[in-house]
N, C-alpha and C positions, 0 to 999 in steps of 0.2 A: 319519819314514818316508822314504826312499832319499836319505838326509844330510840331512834339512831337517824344521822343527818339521810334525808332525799339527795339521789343524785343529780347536781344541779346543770341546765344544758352552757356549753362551751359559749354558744353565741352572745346565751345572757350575759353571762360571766362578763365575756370580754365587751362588749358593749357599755356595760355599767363601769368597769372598770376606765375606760376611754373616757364617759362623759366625767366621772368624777377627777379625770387627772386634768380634762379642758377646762375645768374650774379653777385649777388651781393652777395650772402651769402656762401661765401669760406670756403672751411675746406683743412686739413691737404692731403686728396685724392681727391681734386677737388672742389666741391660745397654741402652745406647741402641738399638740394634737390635730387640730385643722390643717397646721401648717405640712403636719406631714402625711393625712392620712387621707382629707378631707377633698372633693371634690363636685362638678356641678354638672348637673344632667340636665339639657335643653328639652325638654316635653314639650308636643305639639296632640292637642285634643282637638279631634273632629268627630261632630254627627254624623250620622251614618247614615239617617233618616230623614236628613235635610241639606240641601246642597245650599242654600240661600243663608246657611248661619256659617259667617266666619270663623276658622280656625282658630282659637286660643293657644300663644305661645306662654311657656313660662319656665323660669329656671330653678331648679329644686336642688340644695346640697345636703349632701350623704358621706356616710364612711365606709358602707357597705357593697359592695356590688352583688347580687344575684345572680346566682346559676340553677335556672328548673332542670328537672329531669325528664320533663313533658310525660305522659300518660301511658296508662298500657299498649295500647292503639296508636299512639305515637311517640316513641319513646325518644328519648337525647338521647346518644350516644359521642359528643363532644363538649367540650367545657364551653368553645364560640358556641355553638349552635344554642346549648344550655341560656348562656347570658342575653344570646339575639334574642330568646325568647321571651324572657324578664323585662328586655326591655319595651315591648308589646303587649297591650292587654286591651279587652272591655270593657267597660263600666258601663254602668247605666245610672242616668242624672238628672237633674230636670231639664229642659231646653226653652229657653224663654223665646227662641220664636215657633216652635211650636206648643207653647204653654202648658207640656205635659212629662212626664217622663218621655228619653229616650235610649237607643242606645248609642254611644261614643266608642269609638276608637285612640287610646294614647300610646303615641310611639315615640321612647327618647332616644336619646345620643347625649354622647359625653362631650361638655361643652369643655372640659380641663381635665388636666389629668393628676393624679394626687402622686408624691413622691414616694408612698408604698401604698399599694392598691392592693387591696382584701377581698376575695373573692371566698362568698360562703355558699355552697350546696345544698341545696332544701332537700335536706336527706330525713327529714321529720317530717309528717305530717298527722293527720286525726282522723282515725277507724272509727264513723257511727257503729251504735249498738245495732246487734241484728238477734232479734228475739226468737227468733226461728233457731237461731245458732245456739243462742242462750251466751252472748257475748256480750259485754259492755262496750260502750263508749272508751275507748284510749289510743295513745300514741304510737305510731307505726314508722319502722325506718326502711325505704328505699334502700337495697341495696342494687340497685343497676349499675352498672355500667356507664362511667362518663370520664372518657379518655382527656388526659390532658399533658402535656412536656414541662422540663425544664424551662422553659421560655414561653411569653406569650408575647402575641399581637394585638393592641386595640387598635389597631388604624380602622378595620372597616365597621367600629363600634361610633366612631369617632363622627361630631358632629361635621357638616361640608365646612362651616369656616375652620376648625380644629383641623378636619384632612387638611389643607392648605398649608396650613404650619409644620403641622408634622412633615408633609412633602419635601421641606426645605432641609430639614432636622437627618430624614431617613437620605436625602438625596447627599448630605456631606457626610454619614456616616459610612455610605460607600464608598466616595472619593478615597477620606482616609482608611479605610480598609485595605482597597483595590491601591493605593500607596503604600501600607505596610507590605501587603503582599508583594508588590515592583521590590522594595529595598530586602526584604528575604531571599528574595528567588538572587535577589545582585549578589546576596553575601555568600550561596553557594556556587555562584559562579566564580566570585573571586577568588573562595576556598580550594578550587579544581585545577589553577594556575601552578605550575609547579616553581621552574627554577627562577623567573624573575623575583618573585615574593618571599622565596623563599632563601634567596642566594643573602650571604653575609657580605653589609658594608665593607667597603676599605679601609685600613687603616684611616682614622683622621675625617672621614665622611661621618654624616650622621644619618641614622637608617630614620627615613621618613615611615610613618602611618598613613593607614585610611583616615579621613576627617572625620568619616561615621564611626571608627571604631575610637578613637580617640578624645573627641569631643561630643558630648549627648547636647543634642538640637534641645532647649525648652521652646516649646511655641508660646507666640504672643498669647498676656492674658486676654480671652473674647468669651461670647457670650452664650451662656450653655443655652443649647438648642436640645426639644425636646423631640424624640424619634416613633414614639409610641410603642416602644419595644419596653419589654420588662423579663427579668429575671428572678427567677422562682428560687424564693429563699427559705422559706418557712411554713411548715404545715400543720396542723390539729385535727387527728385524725381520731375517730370513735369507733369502740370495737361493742358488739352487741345488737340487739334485737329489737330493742324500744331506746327512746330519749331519757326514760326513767332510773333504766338500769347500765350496765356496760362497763367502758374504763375509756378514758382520755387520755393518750400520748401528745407528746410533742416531737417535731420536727426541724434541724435546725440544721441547713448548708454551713460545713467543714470546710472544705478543698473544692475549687471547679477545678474540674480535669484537664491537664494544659497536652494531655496526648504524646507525653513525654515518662513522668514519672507516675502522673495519674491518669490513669487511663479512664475512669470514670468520674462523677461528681461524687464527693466523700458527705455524706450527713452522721450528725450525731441524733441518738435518737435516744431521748427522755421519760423515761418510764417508772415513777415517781420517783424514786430514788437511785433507780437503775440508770447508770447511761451507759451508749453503747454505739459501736460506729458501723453503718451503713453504708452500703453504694446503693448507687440509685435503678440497676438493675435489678437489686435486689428488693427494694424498695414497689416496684412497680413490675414485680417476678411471678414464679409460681403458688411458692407459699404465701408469700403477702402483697396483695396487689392493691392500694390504698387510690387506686381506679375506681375499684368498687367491684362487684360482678356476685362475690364470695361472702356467705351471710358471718360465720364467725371469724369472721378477720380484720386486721385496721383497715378503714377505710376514709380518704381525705372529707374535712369536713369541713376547714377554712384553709384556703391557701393566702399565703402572703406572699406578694411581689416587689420586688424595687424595680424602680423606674432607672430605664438604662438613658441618657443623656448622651449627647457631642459637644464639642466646643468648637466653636464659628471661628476658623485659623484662616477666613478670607480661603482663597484657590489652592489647593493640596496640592503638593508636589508631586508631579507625573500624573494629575489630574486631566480631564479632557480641556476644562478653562485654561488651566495651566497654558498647555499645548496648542488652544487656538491662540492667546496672548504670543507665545512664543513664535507661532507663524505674520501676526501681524506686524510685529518688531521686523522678521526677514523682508 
């Protein structure tokens, strides 16, 4: 446009970018891309207008997930609420038993879950012209407000047989957690002992160790169980007014904060040739809140998630199975 490239939008970008590498980067069930990015949403369409015409099931895969930001009158103010939205809508279609147009209702759920999940924000959309105004036809960017964390939840996205698995997935993710946490809390009591642990061998004795500090446990290999929990790794975020014009960064987790030396989550932030390191307070702060709310400032536009997984180690130690097993032995 007036000798100089259009700016082009993020979505297309990476979109055309995906299909063209799933042409080319084959694996043993298809393409590398599906394998990591790709997913399948159970759709159920019903009339509205007819109670006598059977519900149509069907499964549809994507790489995308959607977040609306619902309307002036009803606005999203959360990234769930946003996507519960998306995945409900209208149509209107023909209906072969009542031989006419009607209108439908489709609501899906996610029948799978992809191993990094792409969530993009319809932070664009298209201003009709208003001749009174003396305005043309063009593209308009949302900047509301659509709160989201470091982590997300699909479980209540997730289809009823999906919740079932997940249950299994989120229900040992606890055990081992509420496990790690028993053997922490063990290690600062054992640290609080004074003279027995601390008193020096005898000549000629050998000073024995804890077996946990000594020996590191590997667990059996088993089989990763999925929890419906993900982790916010990566963002593309656009600053500006329209889709036309602006500037694109990127977002890319550093360091997670282990509450010890980092206190926060550490991000690097990419600014075409600029990089630059961030916390995540600051990231979602005063100055730049990439939430959205604030018209010239970055604001998120695709988030990228990885999928957080368990592994099935059979009964966690200091588990509740654990401990009914251990009573029916006594």
């Amino acid at each position: 446009q007036n000798g100089g490239y259009m700016q082009q939008d993020a979505d297309e970008c990476m979109r055309g970018l995906l299909t063209v590498l799933s042409q080319t980067l084959t694996s043993e069930s298809g393409n590398k891309i599906d394998d990591l990015f790709s997913f399948n949403m159970k759709s159920t369409l019903k009339c509205l207008e007819c109670d006598e015409e059977p519900p149509q099931e069907n499964i549809e895969t994507t790489r995308v997930l959607m977040c609306h930001l619902g309307t002036p009158t009803e606005p999203v103010s959360h990234i769930h609420q946003g996507i519960a939205l998306s995945m409900k809508e209208h149509i209107e279609k023909n209906s072969p038993v009542l031989g006419r147009n009607a209108q439908y209702e489709k609501a899906s759920s996610l029948a799978s879950l992809p191993s990094y999940l792409v969530v993009q924000f319809a932070r664009f959309g298209y201003k009709g012209a208003n001749d009174w105004a003396g305005t043309t036809a063009s593209k308009v960017k949302l900047t509301r407000k659509c709160a989201f964390s470091h982590s997300f939840d699909a479980f209540d996205l997730a289809s009823d047989e999906l919740k079932k698995k997940l249950s299994v997935g989120r229900l040992k993710k606890k055990e081992q957690d509420d496990a790690a946490l028993e053997r922490e809390r063990a290690k600062l009591g054992k640290g609080g002992n004074s003279s027995s642990s601390s008193a020096k061998p005898a000549d000629g004795d050998v000073e024995m160790k804890d077996a946990e500090a000594d020996v590191e446990m590997s667990p059996p290999p088993g089989e990763e169980l999925d929890t419906g929990y993900y982790e916010l790794i990566a963002i593309v975020s656009h600053k500006g007014r329209t889709a036309d014009g602006g500037h694109y960064v990127g977002w890319v987790k550093f360091k997670k904060a282990d509450g010890k030396e980092n206190k926060e989550d550490t991000w690097i932030l990419f600014d075409d040739e600029t990089t630059s390191f961030e916390t995540w307070n600051n990231m979602v702060g005063l100055s730049t809140d990439l939430q959205g709310g604030k018209v010239d400032t970055q604001i998120a536009y695709i988030n990228i998630y990885r999928k957080i997984t368990v592994k099935d180690q059979g009964n966690v130690l200091g588990s509740g199975e654990e401990k009914k097993e251990e009573a029916k032995a006594a």
